[in-house]
C-alpha positions in Angstrom: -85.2 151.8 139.1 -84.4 154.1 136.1 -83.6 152.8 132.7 -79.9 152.9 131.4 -79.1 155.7 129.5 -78.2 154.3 125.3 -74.9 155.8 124.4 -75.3 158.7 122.0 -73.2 158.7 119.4 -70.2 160.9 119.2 -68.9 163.2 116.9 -67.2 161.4 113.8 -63.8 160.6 114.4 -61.4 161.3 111.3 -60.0 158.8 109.8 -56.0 157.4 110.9 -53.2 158.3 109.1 -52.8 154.6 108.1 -55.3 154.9 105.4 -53.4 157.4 103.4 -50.5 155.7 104.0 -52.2 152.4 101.7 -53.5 155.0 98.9 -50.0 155.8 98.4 -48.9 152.2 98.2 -51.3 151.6 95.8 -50.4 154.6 93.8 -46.7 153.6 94.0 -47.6 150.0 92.9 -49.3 151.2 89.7 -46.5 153.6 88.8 -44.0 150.6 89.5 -46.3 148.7 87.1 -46.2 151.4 84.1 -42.4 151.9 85.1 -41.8 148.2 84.4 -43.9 148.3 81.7 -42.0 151.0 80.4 -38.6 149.0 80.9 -39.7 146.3 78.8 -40.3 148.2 75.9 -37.3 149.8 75.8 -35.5 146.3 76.2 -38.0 145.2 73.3 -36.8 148.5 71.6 -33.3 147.7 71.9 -33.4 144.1 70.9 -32.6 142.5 74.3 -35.6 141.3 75.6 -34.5 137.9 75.8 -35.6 135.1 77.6 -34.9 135.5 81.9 -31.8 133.9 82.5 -30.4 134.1 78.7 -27.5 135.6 77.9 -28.1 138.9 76.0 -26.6 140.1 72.9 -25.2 143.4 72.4 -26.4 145.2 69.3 -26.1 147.4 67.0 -28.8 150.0 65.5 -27.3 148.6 62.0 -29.2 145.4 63.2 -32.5 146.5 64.3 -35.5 146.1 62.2 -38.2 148.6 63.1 -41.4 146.6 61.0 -40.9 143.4 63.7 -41.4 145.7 67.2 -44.8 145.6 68.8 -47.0 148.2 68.6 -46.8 150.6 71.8 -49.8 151.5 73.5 -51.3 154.6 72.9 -49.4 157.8 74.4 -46.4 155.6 75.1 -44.8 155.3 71.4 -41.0 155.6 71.4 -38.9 158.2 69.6 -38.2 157.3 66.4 -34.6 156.0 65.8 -34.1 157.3 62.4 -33.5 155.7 59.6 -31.2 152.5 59.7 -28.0 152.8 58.6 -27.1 151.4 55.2 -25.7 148.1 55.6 -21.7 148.1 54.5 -21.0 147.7 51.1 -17.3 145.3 50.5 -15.1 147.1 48.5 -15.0 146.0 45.1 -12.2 143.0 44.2 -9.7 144.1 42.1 -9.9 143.1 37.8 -6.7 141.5 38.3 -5.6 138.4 40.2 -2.0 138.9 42.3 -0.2 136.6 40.0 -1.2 138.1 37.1 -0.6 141.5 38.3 2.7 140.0 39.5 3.5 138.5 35.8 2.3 141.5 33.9 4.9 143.7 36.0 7.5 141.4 35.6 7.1 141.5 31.6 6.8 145.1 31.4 10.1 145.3 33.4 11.5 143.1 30.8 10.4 145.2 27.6 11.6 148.0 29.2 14.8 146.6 30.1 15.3 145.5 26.3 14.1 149.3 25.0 16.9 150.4 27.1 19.1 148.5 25.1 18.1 149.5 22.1 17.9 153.1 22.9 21.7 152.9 23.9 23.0 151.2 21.0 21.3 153.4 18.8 23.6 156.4 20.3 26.6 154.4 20.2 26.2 153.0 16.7 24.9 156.6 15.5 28.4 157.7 16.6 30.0 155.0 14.9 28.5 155.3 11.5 29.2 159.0 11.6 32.7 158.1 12.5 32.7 156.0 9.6 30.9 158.5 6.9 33.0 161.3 8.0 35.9 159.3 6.0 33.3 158.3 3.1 32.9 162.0 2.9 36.1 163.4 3.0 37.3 160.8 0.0 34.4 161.7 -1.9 35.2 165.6 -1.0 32.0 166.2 0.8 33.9 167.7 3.4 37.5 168.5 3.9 40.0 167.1 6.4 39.6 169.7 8.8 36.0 168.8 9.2 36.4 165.1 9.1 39.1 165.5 11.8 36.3 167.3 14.1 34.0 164.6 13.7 36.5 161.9 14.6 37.4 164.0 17.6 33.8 164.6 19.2 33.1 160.8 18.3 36.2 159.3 19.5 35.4 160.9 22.8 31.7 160.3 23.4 32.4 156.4 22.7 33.8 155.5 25.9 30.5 156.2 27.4 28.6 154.7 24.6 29.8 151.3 25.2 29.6 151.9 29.1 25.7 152.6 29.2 25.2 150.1 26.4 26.7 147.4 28.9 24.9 148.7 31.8 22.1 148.3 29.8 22.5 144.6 28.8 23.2 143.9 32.4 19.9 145.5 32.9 18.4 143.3 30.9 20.1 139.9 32.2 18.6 140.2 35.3 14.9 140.6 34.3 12.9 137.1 33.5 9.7 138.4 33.0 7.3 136.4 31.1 4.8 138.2 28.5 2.9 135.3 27.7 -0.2 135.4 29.2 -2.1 134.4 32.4 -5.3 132.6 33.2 -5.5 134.3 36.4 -5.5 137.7 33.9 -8.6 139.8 32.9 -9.8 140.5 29.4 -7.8 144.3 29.9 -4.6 142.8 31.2 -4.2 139.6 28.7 -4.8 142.7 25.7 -1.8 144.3 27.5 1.0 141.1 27.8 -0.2 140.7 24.1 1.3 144.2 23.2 4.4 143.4 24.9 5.1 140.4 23.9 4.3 142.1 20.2 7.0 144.6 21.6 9.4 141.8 22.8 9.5 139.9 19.6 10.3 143.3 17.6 13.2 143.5 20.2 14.9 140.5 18.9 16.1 141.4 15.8 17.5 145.3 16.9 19.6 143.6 19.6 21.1 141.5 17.4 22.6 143.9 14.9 23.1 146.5 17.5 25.7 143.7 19.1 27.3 143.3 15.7 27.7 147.2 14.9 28.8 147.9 18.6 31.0 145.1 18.9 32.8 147.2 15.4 33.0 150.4 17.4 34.2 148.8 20.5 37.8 147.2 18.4 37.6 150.7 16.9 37.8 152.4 20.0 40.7 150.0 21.3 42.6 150.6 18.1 42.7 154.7 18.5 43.3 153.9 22.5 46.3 152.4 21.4 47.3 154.3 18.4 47.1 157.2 21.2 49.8 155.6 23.5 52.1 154.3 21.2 53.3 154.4 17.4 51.3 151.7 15.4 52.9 151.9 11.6 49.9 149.9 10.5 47.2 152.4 12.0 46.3 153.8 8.6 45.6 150.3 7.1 43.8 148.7 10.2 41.8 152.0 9.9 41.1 151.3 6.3 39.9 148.1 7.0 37.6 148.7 9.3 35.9 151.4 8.0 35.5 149.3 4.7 33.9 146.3 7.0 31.7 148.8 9.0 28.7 150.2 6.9 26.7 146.2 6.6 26.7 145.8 10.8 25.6 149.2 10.4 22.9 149.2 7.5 21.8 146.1 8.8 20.6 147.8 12.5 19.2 150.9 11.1 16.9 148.2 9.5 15.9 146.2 12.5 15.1 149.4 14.1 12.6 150.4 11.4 10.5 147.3 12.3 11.2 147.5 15.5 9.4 150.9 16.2 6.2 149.4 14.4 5.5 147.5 17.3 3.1 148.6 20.0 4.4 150.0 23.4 4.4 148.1 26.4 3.4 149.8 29.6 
């Protein structure tokens, strides 16, 4: 009997396509890896690597703080960001409190108010006490009738609106209750200020007092040629007489109140 014939071995037989389809898994497994790896840097990057399952922040590049990241690994840094964003600055309070600003209005309204005052009764009294010399004149001979009549004329007819603005003015003035007397709420600035005023206010005082006195003379004045103007008065010369005699000390008296008045420092 004849010995079996061993098998002799074929040609090699290539390899199935199931082996290249692992080497691609692998390969997609490591890139998965470095992808991942990737993600959690940028989420360390961004400040929301947080805890899995905790709730993430949002934020802000204003709230990153570059010096805490972890180093990246060679190759793999991550653009720079920049440089971080100033942090905001709160704007700076104001010197003065509300109520002091508040207060220091108020009192500024009031000197004001009272300058007003002032201002008018120095027109109407100027009128008056040129009124007045124009007679004082004319009986010294200074001037002649013709010329004191002229005066009396453009006088007579700007006092109507003297006394109105002088009572506007007063009115004004009622209504204003400001106080210049200082504030603890104020700063160094605005107490220096309410001083002046009230500096101001004070010098006030005295003004508005004769000015009452002198206007309150050309205000009966006024009424007296108002009437002398609508019917005959026999005594208009002598009421005249008298009240141009009485006139001159309301008069003096204001122009010297005003001269210490305009010592005083302005309030504004």
């Amino acid at each position: 009997m004849s010995e079996a014939r061993r098998a002799m071995p074929g040609p090699p037989v290539p390899p199935r396509s199931g082996g290249r389809r692992a080497v691609l898994i692998v390969g997609a497994v490591a890139l998965a890896i470095l992808a991942g790896f990737g993600v959690g840097l940028a989420a360390r990057q961004m400040g929301i690597g947080a805890a899995p399952g905790a709730p993430v922040a949002a934020s802000t590049p204003e709230q990153h703080d570059p010096a805490s990241h972890e180093p990246a690994p060679p190759g793999q840094e991550p653009p720079s960001l920049g440089p971080a964003s100033p942090e905001p600055t709160s704007a700076s309070s104001p010197s003065v409190s509300a109520p002091s600003a508040d207060q220091l209005s108020a009192c500024v309204a009031r000197v004001a108010a009272g300058d007003r005052v002032i201002s008018e009764a120095r027109t109407g009294v100027g009128h008056w006490s040129e009124h007045v010399q124009a007679q004082t004149d004319v009986n010294s001979d200074k001037i002649d009738t013709d010329q004191m009549d002229a005066i009396f004329k453009r006088t007579r007819e700007a006092g109507p609106d003297d006394l109105r603005r002088y009572d506007d003015a007063k009115k004004e003035l009622s209504g204003t209750d400001g106080d210049c007397g200082g504030s603890a709420d104020a700063s160094a600035a605005e107490t220096k200020r309410m001083d002046q005023c009230q500096q101001r206010l004070d010098a006030q005082a005295r003004p508005m007092q004769r000015a009452e006195a002198a206007m309150k003379d050309w205000r009966r004045h006024q009424a007296d040629m108002a009437r002398s103007r609508h019917e005959h008065n026999p005594d208009a010369a002598e009421i005249w007489r008298k009240a141009w005699g009485a006139a001159p000390p309301n008069i003096n008296a204001f122009d010297d109140a005003i001269a210490g008045y305009e010592k005083a420092p302005a309030c504004k």
